[in-house]
N, C-alpha and C positions, 0 to 999 in steps of 0.2 A: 424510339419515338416517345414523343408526352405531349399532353394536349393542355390547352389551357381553357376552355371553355366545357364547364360542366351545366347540360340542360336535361332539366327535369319534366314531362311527358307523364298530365293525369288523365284518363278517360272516365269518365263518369256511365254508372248504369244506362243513363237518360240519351246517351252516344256525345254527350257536351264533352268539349276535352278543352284540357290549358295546358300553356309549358310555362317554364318558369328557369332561368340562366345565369349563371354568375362565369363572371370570366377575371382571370390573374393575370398580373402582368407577367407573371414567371408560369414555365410548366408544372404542374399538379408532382409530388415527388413518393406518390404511393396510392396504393386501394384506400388505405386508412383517410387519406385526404380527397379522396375522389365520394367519400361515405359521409364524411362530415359535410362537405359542401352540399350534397344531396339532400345530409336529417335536413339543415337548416333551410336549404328552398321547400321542402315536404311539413314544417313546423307548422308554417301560419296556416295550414292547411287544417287542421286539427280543430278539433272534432270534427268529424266529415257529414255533411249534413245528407248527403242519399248516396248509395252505393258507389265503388272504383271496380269498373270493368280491368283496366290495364293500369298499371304505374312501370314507366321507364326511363333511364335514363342513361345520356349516351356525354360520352367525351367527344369534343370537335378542339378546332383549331391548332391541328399537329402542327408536333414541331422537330429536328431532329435535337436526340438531349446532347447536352453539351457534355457532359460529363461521358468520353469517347472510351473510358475503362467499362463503366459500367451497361452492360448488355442484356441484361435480367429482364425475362417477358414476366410481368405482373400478371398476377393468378386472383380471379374474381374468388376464390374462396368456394366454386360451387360443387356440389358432389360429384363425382367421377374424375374432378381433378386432382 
């Protein structure tokens, strides 16, 4: 599976929260691309003007990938994996 809609989730100290979304016309082809899309919805956000309780961010809009050789679950990179 690969998604194409990467949506960005800020909460603020104050409990105010925003999201923020880009979506491709193609599936996402790595962590590496799923990290870039992310800095850039997270950029305009800079300098943060009062605390972030939470920052997250989720892939939507699966799709099965086409490419039926490759099978590889993609690894967020986080400790214990």
């Amino acid at each position: 599976m690969t998604g194409r809609t990467v949506t960005l989730k800020v909460k603020y100290a104050d409990f105010q929260q925003i999201t923020r979304s880009r979506t491709n016309e193609r599936g996402l082809r790595g962590v590496e691309e799923l990290v870039g899309i992310a800095s850039v919805l997270l950029e305009p956000l800079f300098p943060v003007k009062k605390g972030v309780r939470l920052l997250g961010a989720t892939l939507s809009s699966l799709e099965p990938e086409r490419d039926e050789d490759d099978t590889r679950q993609l690894s967020l990179g986080l400790p214990g994996q």
